[in-house]
TIDREN-871694 format. One line per field, with one value per residue: chain; x, y, z of N, C-alpha, C in turn. Coordinates in steps of 0.05 Angstrom, whole numbers, plus 5000, padded with zeros to 4 digits. Layout:
<rs>
loza [A, ...] .
n.u [X, ...] .
n.v [Y, ...] .
n.w [Z, ...] .
ca.u [X, ...] .
ca.v [Y, ...] .
ca.w [Z, ...] .
c.u [X, ...] .
c.v [Y, ...] .
c.w [Z, ...] .
</rs>
This chain:
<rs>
loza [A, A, A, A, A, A, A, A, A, A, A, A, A, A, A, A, A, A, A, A, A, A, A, A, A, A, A, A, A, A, A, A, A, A, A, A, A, A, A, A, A, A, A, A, A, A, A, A, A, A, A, A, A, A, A, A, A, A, A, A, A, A, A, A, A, A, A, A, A, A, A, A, A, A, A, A, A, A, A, A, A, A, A, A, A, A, A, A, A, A, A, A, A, A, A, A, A, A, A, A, A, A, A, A, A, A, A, A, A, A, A, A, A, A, A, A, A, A, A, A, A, A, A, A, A, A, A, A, A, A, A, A, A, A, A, A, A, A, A, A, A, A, A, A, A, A, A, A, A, A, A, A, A, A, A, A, A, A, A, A, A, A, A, A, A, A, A, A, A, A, A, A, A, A, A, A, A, A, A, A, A, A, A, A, A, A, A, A, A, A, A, A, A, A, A, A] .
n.u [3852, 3869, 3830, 3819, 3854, 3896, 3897, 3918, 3971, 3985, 3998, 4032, 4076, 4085, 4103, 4142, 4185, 4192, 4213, 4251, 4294, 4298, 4329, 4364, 4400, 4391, 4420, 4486, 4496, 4478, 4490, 4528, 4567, 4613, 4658, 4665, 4683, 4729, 4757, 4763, 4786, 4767, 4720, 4678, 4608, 4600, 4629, 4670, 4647, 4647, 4697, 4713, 4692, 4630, 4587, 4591, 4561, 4537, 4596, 4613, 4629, 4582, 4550, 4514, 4452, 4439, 4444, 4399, 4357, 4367, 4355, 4296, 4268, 4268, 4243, 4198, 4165, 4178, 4133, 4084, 4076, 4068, 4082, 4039, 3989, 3993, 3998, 3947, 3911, 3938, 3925, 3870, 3861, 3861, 3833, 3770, 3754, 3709, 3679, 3733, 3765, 3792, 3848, 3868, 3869, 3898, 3944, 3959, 3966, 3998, 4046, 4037, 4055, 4116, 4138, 4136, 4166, 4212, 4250, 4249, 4272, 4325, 4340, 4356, 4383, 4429, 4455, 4459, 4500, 4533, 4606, 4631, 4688, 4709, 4705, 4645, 4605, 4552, 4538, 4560, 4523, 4474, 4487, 4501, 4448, 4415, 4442, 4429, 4377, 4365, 4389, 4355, 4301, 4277, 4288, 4261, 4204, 4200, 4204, 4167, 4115, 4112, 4129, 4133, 4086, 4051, 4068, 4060, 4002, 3973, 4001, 3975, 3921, 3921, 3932, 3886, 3835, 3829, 3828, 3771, 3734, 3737, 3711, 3668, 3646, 3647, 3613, 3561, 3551, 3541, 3496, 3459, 3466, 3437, 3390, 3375] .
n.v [6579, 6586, 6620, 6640, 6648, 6691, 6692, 6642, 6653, 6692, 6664, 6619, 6654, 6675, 6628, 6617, 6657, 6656, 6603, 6594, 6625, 6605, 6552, 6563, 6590, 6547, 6512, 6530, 6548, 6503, 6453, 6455, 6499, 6483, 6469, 6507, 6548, 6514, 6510, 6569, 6585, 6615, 6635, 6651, 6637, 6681, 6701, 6666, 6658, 6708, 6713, 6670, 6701, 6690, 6651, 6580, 6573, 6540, 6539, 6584, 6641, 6671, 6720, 6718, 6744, 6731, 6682, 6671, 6695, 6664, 6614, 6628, 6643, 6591, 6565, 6584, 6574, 6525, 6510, 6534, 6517, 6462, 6443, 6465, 6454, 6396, 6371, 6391, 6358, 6301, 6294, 6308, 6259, 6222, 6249, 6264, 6334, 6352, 6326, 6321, 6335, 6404, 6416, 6363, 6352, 6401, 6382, 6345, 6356, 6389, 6344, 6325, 6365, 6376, 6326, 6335, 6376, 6378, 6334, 6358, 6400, 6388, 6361, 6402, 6437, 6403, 6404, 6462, 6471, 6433, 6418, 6436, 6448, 6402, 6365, 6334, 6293, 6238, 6207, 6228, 6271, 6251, 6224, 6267, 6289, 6245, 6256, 6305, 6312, 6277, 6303, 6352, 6327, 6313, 6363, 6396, 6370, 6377, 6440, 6460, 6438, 6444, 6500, 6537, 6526, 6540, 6593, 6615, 6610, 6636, 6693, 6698, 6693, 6752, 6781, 6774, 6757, 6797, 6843, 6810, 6825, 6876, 6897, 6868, 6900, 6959, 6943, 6934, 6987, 7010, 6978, 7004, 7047, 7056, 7046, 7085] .
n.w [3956, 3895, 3844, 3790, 3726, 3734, 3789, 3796, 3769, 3802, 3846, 3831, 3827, 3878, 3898, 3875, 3882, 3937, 3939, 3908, 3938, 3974, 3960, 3932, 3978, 4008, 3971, 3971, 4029, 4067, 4027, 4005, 4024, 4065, 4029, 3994, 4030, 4050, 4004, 3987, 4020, 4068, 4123, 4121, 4082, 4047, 4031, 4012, 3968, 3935, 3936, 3900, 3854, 3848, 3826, 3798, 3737, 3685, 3667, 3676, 3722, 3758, 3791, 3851, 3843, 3792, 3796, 3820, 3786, 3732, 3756, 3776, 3725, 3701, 3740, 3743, 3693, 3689, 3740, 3724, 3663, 3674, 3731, 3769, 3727, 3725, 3779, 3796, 3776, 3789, 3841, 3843, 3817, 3855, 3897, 3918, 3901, 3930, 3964, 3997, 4056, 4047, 4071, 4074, 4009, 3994, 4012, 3987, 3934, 3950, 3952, 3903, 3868, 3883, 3881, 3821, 3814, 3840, 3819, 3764, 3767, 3789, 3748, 3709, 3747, 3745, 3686, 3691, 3725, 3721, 3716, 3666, 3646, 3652, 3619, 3581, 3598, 3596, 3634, 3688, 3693, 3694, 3743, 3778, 3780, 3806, 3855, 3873, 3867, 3906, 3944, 3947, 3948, 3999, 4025, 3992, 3991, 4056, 4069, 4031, 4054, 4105, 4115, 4060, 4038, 4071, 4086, 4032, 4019, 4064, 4052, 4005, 4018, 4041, 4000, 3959, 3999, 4016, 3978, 3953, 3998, 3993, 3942, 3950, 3994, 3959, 3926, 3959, 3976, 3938, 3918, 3956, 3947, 3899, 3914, 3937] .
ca.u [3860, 3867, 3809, 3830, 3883, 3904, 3904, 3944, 3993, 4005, 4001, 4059, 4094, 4096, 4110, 4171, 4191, 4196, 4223, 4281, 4308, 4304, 4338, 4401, 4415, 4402, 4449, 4499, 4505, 4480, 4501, 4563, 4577, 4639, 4664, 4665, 4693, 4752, 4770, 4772, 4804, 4745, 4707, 4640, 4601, 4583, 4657, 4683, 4634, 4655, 4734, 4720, 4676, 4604, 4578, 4596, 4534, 4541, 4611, 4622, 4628, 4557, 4534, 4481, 4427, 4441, 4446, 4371, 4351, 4361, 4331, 4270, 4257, 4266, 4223, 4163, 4161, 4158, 4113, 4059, 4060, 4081, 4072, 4011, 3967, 3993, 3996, 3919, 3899, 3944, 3913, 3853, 3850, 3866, 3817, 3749, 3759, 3689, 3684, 3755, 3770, 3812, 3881, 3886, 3863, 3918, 3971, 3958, 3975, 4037, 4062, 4052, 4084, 4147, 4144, 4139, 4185, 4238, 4263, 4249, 4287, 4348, 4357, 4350, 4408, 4454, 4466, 4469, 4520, 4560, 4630, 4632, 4718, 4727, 4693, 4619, 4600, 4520, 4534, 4559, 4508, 4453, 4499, 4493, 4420, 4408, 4457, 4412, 4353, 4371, 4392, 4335, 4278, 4281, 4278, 4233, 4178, 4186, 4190, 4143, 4094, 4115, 4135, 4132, 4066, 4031, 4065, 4046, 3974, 3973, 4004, 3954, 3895, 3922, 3913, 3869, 3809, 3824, 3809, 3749, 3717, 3737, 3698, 3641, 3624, 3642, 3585, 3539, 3551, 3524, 3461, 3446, 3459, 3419, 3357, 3360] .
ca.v [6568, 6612, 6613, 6640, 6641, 6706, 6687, 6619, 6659, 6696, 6642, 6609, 6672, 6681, 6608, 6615, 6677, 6644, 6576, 6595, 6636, 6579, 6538, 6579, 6586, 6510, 6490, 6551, 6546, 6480, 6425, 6464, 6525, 6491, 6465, 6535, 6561, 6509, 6517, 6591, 6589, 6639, 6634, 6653, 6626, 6693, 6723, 6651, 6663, 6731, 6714, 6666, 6708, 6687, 6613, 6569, 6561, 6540, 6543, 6615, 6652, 6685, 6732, 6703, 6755, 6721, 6648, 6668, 6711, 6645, 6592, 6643, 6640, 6566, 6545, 6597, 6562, 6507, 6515, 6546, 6505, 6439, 6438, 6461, 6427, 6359, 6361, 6388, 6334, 6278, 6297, 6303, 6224, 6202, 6249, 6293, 6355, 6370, 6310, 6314, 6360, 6425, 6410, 6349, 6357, 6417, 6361, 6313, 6377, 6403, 6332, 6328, 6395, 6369, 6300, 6338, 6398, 6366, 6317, 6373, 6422, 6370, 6356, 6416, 6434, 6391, 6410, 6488, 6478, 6412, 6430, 6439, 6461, 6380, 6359, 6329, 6261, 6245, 6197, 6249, 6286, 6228, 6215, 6293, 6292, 6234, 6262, 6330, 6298, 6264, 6331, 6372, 6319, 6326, 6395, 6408, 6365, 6399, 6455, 6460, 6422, 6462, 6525, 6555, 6533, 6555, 6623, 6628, 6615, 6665, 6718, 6700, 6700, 6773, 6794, 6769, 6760, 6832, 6850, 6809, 6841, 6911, 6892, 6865, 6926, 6966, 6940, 6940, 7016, 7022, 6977, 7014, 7091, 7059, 7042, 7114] .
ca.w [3930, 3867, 3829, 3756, 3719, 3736, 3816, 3786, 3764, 3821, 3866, 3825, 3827, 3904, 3912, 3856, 3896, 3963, 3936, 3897, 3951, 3995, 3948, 3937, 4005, 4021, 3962, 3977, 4049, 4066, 4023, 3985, 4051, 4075, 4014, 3993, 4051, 4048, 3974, 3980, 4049, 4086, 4145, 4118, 4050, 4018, 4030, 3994, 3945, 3931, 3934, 3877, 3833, 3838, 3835, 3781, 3724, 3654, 3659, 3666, 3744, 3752, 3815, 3861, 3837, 3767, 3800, 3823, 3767, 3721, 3769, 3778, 3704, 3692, 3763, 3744, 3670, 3699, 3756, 3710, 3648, 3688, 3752, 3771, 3722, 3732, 3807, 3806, 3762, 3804, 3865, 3834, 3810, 3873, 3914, 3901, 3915, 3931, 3988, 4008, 4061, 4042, 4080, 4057, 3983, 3985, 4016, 3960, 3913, 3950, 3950, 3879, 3862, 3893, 3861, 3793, 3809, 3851, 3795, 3743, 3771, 3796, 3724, 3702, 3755, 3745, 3668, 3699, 3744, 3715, 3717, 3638, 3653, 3661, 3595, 3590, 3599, 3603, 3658, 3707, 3690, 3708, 3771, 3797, 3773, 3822, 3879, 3873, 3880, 3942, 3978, 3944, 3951, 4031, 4030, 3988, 4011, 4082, 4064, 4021, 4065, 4135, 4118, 4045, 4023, 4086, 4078, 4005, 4025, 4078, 4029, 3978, 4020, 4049, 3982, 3948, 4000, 4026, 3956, 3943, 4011, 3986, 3926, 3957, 4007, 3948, 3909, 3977, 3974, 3909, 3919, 3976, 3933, 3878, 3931, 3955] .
c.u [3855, 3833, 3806, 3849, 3898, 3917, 3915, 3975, 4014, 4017, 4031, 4080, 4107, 4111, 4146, 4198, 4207, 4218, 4251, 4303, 4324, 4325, 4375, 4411, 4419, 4431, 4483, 4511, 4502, 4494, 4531, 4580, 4609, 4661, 4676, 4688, 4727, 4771, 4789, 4777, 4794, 4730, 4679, 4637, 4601, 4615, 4671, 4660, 4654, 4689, 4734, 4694, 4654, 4610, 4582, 4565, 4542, 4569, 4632, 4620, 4607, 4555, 4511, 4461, 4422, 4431, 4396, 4352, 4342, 4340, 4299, 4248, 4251, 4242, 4195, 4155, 4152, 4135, 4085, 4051, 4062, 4071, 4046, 3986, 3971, 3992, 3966, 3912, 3912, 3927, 3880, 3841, 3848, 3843, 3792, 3744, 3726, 3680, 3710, 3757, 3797, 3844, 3890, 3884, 3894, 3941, 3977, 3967, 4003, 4053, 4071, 4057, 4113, 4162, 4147, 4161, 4213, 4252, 4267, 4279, 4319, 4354, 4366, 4381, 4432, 4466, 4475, 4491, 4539, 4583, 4633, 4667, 4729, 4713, 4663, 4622, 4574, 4520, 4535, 4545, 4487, 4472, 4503, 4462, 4412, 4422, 4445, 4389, 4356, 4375, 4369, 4303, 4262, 4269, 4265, 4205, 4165, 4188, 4162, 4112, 4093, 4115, 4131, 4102, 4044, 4030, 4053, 4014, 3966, 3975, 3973, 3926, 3888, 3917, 3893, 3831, 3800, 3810, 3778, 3732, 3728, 3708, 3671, 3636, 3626, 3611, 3562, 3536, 3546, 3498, 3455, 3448, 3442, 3387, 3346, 3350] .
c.v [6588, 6604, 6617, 6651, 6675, 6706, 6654, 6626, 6674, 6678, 6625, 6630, 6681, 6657, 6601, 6637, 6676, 6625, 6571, 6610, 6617, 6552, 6547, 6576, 6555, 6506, 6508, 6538, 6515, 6457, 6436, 6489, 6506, 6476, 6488, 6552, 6547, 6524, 6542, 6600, 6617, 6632, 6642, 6641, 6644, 6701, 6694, 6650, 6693, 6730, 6696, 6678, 6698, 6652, 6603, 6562, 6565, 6537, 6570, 6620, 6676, 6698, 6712, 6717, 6739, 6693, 6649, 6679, 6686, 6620, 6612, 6636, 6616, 6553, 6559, 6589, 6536, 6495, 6521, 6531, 6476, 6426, 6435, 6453, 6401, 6354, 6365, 6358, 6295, 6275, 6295, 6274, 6211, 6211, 6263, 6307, 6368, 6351, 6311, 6341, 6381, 6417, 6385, 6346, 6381, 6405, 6352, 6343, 6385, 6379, 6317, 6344, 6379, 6343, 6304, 6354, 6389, 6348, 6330, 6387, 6407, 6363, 6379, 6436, 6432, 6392, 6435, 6481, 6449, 6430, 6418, 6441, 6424, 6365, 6351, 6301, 6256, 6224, 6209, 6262, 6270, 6226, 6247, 6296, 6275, 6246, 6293, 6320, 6290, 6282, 6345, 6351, 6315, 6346, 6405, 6397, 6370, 6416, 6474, 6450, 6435, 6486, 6546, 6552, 6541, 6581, 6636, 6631, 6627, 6697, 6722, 6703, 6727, 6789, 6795, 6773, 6790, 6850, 6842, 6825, 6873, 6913, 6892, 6887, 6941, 6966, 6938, 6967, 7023, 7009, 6997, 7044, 7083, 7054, 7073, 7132] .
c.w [3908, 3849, 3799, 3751, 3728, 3772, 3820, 3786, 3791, 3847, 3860, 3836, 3858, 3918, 3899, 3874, 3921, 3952, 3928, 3919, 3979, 3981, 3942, 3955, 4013, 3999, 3968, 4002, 4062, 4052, 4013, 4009, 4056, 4057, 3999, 4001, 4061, 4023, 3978, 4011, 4072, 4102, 4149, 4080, 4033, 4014, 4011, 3965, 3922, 3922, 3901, 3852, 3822, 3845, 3803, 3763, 3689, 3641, 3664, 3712, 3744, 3779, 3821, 3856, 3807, 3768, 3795, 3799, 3744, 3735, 3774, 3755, 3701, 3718, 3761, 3718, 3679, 3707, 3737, 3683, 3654, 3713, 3772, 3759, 3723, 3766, 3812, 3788, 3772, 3832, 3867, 3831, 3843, 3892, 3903, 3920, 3927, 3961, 4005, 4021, 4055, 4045, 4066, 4022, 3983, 3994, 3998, 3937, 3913, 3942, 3912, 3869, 3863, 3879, 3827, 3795, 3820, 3825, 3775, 3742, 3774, 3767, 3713, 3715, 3747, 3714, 3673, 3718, 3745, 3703, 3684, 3627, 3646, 3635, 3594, 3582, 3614, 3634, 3690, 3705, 3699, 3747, 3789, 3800, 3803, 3854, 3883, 3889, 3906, 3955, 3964, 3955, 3982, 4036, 4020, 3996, 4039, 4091, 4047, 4043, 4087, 4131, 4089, 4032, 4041, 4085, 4055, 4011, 4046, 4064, 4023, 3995, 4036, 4021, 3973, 3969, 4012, 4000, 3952, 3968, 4011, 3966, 3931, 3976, 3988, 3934, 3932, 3971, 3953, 3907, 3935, 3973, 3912, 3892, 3937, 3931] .
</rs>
C-alpha cells in the first residue's frame, strides 16, 4: 500500500497507465470491433479504424494515441482527487484497517474505486464520444451514459479485482520496496563506518 502522497501518486499513475489501455481496447475491439469492421467494410479493427480516420471524440476524428492521451488525463484527475480518497474512506467506514486483514481491506477499496470511477468515467464518456454530427439531446446522453456503464461496470470490476490491481501492486511493490531495502542497507553501511 502507498504510504505518502508521493507513492499515492504513483500508485494512481501505474494503475491509470494500465487501466486506460485496457479500456480502449475493450471499447475498440470488444464492444464497438465489429461494428467498425462492418461500417468500414475491413477485416481487422485497427485497419477500420485507420480507413475512417481515427475514433470519433468530441465530434472531430482523433488518433488512438490522442483517444488515450485524453482519457489518461481525465481518469488520473480523477483517480487522484476523487477516487482514491473516497474509496479509502468508504472502505474505511465499513472496515478497520488495522483489524481487517490486508486482501480484504484492499478488496473493499478496489471495489470502491470502481463504484466511484466506473460511473465517473461512463459519464464522462458518453459526452466525449456522443455523436455531436446528429445534434445534442441530454437524454441520449443519460441513455449512452447508462448503456456505458453496463458494458464498462463488468469489466472493470474484474479486471480491476483479477488482473490490473494485482499487477499494479506487484509493480509498485518492485519498486518501491526494492528501494526502501536499498535504503535500509544503505544506512546499515553507514552505522557500521560510523562504529569503526
Amino acid at each position: 500500500m502507498p504510504q505518502n502522497k508521493f507513492q499515492k501518486l504513483m500508485f494512481a499513475l501505474i494503475t491509470v497507465i494500465i487501466t486506460v489501455h485496457a479500456y480502449v481496447f475493450f471499447s475498440l475491439y470488444v464492444v464497438n470491433g465489429n461494428t467498425l469492421m462492418a461500417i468500414n467494410e475491413e477485416t481487422s479493427v485497427i485497419s477500420a479504424i485507420n480507413k475512417q480516420g481515427g475514433v470519433m471524440m468530441c465530434g472531430q476524428m482523433l488518433p488512438i494515441w490522442a483517444i488515450i492521451l485524453v482519457e489518461f488525463c481525465l481518469a488520473y484527475s480523477l483517480e487522484i482527487f476523487v477516487g482514491q480518497p473516497l474509496s479509502f474512506k468508504f472502505a474505511s467506514k465499513v472496515f478497520d484497517m488495522k483489524t481487517t486483514h490486508p486482501v480484504l481491506f484492499e478488496t473493499a477499496i478496489i471495489c470502491a474505486t470502481v463504484g466511484i470511477m466506473c460511473p465517473a468515467m461512463s459519464f464522462i464518456a458518453a459526452f466525449l464520444y456522443y455523436p455531436y454530427y446528429m445534434g445534442f439531446n441530454i437524454f441520449t446522453v443519460l441513455a449512452n451514459w447508462l448503456k456505458l456503464m453496463c458494458f464498462n461496470f463488468p469489466f472493470a470490476y474484474f479486471t480491476q479485482l483479477f488482473f490490473i490491481q494485482p499487477t499494479v501492486r506487484t509493480i509498485f511493490k518492485m519498486i518501491f520496496v526494492r528501494n526502501k531495502n536499498n535504503n535500509s542497507a544503505m544506512n546499515k553501511e553507514k552505522e557500521l563506518a560510523s562504529v569503526r
